[in-house]
TITOR-847016 format. One record per residue (C-alpha): residue in three letters; x, y, z. Coordinates in steps of 0.02 Angstrom, whole numbers, plus 50000, padded with zeros to 5 digits. Each point is the difference from the previous one (the first is absolute). Example, Ala and Ser with C-alpha at 12.3 -4.5 7.8 and 13.67 -1.06 7.14 Angstrom:
# residues 2
+------+-------+-------+-------+
: resn :  east : north :    up :
+------+-------+-------+-------+
:  ala : 50615 : 49775 : 50390 :
:  ser : 50069 : 50172 : 49967 :
+------+-------+-------+-------+
//
This chain:
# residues 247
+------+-------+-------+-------+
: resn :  east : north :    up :
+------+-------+-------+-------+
:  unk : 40288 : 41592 : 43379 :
:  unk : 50180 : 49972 : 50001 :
:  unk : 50081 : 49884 : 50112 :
:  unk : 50109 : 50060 : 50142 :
:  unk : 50185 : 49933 : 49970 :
:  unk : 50099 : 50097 : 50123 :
:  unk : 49955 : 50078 : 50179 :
:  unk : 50147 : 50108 : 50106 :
:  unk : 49929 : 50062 : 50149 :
:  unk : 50116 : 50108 : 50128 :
:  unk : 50162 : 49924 : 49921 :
:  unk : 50156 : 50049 : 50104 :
:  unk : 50162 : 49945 : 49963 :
:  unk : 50168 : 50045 : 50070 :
:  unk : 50183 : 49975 : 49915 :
:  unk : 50138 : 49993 : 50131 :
:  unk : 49906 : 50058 : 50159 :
:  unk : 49918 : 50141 : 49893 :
:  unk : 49831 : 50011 : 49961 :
:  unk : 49970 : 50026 : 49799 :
:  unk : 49819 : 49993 : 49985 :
:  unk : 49878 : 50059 : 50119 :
:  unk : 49837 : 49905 : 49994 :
:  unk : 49964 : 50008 : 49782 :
:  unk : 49847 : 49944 : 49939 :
:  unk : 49974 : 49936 : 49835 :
:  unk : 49866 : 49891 : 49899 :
:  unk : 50031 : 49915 : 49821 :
:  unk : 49840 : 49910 : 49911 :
:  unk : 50036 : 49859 : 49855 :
:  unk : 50052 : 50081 : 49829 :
:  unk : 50038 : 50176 : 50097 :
:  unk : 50145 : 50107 : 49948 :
:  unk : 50070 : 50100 : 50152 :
:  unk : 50148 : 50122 : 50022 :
:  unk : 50090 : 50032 : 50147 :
:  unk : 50084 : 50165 : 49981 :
:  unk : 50105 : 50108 : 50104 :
:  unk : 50178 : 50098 : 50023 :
:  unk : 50149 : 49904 : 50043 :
:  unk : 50002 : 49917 : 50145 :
:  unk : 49818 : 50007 : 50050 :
:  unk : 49974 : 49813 : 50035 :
:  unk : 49954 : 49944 : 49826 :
:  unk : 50127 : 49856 : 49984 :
:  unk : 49972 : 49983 : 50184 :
:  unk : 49817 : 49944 : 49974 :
:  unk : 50058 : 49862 : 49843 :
:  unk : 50125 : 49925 : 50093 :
:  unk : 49901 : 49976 : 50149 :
:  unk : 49851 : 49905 : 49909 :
:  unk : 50134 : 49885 : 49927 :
:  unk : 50059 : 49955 : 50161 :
:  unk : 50203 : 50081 : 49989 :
:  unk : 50046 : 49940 : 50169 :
:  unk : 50111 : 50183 : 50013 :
:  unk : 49813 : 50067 : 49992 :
:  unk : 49919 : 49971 : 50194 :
:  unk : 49807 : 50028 : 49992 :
:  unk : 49961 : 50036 : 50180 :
:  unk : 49820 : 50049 : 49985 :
:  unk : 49841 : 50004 : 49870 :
:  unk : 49936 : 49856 : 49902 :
:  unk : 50008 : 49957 : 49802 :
:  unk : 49869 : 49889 : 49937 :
:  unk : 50035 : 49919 : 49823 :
:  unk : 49891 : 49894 : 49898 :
:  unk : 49877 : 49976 : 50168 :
:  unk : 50152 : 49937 : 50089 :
:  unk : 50137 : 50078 : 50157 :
:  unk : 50135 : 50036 : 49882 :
:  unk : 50125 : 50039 : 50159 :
:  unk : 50003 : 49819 : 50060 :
:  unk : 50078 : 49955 : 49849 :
:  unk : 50147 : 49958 : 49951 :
:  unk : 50079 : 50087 : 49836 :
:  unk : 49995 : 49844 : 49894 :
:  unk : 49816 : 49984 : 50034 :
:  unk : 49967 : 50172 : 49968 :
:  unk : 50061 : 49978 : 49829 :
:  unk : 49920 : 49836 : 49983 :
:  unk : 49856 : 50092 : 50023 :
:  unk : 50001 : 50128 : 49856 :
:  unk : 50096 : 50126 : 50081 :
:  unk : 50159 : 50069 : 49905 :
:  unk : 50108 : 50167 : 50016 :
:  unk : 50138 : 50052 : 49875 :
:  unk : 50123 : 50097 : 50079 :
:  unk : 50109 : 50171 : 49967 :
:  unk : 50174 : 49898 : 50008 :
:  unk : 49971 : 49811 : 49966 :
:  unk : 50134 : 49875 : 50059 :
:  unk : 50125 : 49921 : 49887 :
:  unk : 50005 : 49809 : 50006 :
:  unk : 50141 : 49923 : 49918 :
:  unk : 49975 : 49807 : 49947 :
:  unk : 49828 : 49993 : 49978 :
:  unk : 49934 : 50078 : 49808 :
:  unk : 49828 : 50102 : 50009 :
:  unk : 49935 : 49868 : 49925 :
:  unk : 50021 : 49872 : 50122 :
:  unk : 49951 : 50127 : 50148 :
:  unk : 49825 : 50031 : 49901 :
:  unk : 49960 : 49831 : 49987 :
:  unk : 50038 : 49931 : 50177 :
:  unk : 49908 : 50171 : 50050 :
:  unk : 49857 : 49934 : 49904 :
:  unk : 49994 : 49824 : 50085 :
:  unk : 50011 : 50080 : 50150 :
:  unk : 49862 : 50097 : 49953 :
:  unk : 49898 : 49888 : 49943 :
:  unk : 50033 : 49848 : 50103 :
:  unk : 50020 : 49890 : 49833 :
:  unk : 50123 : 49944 : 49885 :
:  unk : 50022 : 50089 : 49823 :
:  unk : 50056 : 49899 : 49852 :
:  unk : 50163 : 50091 : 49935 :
:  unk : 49933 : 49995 : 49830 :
:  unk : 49838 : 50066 : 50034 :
:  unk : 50090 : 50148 : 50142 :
:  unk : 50123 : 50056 : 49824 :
:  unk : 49869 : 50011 : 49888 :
:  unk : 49904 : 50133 : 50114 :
:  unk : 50162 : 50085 : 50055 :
:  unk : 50036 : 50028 : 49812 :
:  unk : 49827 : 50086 : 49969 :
:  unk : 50019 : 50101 : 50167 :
:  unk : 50181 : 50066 : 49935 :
:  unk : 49921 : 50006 : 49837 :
:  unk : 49866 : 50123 : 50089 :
:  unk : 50121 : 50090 : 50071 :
:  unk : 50125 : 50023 : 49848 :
:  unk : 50137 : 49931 : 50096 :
:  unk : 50126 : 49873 : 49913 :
:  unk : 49989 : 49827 : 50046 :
:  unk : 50158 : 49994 : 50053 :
:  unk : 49982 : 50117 : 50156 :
:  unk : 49920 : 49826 : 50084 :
:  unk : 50137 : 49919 : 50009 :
:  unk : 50120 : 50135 : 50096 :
:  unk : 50032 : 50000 : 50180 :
:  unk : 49873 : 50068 : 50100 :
:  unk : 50032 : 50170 : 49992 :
:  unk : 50193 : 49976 : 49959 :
:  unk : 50064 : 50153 : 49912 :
:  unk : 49863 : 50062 : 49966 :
:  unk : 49959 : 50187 : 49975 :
:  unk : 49856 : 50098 : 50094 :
:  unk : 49876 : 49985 : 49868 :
:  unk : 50053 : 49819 : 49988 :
:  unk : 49957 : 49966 : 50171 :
:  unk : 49842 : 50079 : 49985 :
:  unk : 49949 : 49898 : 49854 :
:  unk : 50033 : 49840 : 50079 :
:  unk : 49892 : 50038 : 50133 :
:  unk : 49862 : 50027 : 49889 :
:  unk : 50039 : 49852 : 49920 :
:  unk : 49981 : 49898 : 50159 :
:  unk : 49840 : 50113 : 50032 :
:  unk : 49912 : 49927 : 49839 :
:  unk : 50056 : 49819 : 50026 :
:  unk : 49957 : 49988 : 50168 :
:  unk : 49846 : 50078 : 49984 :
:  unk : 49964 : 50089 : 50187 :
:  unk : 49839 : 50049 : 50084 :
:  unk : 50085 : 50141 : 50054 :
:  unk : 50112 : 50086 : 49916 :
:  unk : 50125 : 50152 : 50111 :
:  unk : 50112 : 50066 : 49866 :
:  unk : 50138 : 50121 : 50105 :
:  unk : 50072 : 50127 : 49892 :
:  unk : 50003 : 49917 : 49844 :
:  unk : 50006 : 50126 : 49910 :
:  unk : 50150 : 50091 : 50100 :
:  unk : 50140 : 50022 : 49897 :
:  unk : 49918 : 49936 : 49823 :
:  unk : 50052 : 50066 : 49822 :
:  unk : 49841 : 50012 : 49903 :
:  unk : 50041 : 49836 : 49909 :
:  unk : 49989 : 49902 : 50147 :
:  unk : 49831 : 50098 : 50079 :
:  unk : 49925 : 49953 : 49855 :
:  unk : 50058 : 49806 : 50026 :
:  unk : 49915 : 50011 : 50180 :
:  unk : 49831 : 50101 : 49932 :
:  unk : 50007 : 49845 : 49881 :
:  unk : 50010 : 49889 : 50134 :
:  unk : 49875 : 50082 : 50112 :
:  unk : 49868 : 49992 : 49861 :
:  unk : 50021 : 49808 : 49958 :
:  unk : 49991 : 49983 : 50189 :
:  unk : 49824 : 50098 : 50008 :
:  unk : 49899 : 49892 : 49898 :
:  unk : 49989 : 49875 : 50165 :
:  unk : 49876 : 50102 : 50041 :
:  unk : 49982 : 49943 : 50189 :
:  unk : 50182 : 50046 : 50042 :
:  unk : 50041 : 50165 : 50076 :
:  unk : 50162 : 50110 : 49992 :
:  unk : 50058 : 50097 : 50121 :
:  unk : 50139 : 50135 : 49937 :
:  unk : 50095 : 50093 : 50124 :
:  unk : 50082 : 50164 : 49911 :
:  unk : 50080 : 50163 : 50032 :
:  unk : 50000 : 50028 : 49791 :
:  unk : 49836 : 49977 : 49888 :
:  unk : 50075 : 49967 : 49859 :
:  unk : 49943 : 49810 : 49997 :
:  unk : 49825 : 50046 : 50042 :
:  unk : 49967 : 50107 : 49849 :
:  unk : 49939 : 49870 : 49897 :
:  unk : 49912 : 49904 : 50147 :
:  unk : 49815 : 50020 : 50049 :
:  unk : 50011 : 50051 : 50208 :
:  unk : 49884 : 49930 : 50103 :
:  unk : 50070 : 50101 : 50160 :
:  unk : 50151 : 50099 : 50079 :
:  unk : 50034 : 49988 : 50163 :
:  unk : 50165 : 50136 : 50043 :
:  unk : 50107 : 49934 : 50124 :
:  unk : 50099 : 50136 : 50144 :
:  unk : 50091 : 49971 : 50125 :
:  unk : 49928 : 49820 : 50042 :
:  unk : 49801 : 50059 : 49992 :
:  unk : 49912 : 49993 : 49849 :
:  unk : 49960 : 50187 : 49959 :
:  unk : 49888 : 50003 : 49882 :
:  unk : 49881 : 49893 : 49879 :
:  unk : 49916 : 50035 : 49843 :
:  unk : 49964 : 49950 : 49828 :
:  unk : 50142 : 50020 : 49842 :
:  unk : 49977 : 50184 : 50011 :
:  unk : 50100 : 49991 : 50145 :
:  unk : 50157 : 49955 : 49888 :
:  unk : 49956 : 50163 : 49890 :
:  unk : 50036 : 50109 : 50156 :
:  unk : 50141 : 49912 : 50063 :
:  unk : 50080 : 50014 : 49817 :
:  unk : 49973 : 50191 : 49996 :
:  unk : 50003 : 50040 : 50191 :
:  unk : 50101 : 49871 : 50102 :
:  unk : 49989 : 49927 : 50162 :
:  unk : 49997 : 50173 : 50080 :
:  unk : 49814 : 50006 : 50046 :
:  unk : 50022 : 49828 : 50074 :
:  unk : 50159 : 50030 : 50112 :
:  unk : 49902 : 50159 : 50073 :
+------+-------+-------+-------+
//
């Protein structure tokens, strides 16, 4: 039996005074892939965001269990200490420090341990190697100059290095030239051979979940959770929309 990972129960969160969500539920076991689909501005970023602790995000009722423990009387760097990790739709830019150096303190932070430098390159080679991304890239400023797909690679770079329980991947595919969807579906599959970690993928589009094996959809509107059902519901919402949902 597989091992629950994640537990939302009656999540509400507000932004500004405004309630987003209105009491979602939501349950991820260990090794699970789950999508969280809906039309814009349903809540979908709403619900990532608040699980990472983004202090613009105010939960003011519900309760999210992770790993068997209160996730909301964390703080955010013990959330990610924890195994929790979210990519986002417009990553920051952080001049000064290369994405190398961010990975690897990331890591330690992770991990609560020292990595030997030597030892940290060799794997970040074979990760980039994995990837088909030039060495190179590691040494730029986070996120410095770099183009959409860029961005979006890096992220799945840090996703394989730091090696999450949890995985929320926000619109990663959003904006993508096939080269670099391929790049993340590369990523994605190197990451799903840790069995026991769990992604959750929160989408308008589909087209990073055609070559993915669905465990569940959950469709997101207006701040409730609409609707649940297995990768068929994808199918419909490719040929139909959200229109049966916003009814």
């Amino acid at each position: 039996m597989a091992k629950e990972l994640l537990n939302v129960k009656g999540l509400r969160v507000s932004v500004e005074g405004r309630e987003i969500l209105h009491g979602v539920d939501l349950r991820v076991n260990s090794g699970e892939i789950h999508v969280l689909m809906g039309p814009n501005g349903a809540g979908k970023s709403t619900f990532g965001n608040a699980l990472m602790g983004n202090p613009a995000y105010e939960v003011t009722g519900g309760e999210v269990v992770f790993k068997g423990e209160d996730l909301l009387s964390q703080s955010v760097n013990k959330r990610a200490a924890e195994g929790l990790f979210m990519s986002f739709q417009n990553p920051l830019e952080v001049p000064g420090i290369t994405l190398e150096s961010f990975i690897r303190t990331a890591r330690e932070q992770r991990t609560g341990e020292r990595i030997r430098l030597w030892d940290f390159r060799k794997e970040l080679r074979r990760t980039l190697e994995v990837l088909q991304m030039d060495e190179e890239y590691a040494s730029r400023d986070l996120n410095v100059g770099f183009s959409g797909g860029e961005k979006k690679k890096a992220e799945i770079l840090q996703l394989l290095m730091l090696a999450p329980s949890l995985a929320i991947l926000d619109e990663t595919d959003s904006g993508l030239d096939v080269d670099a969807v391929r790049t993340v579906s590369r990523g994605i599959e190197e990451f799903r051979k840790n069995r026991d970690a769990a992604l959750l993928i929160i989408t308008h589009s589909t087209l990073i979940l055609s070559s993915l094996a669905v465990d569940k959809v959950h469709v997101i509107v207006d701040g409730r959770i609409a609707a649940e059902g297995d990768a068929g519901l994808v199918e419909e919402i490719n040929r139909d929309g959200f229109a049966r949902f916003e009814r």
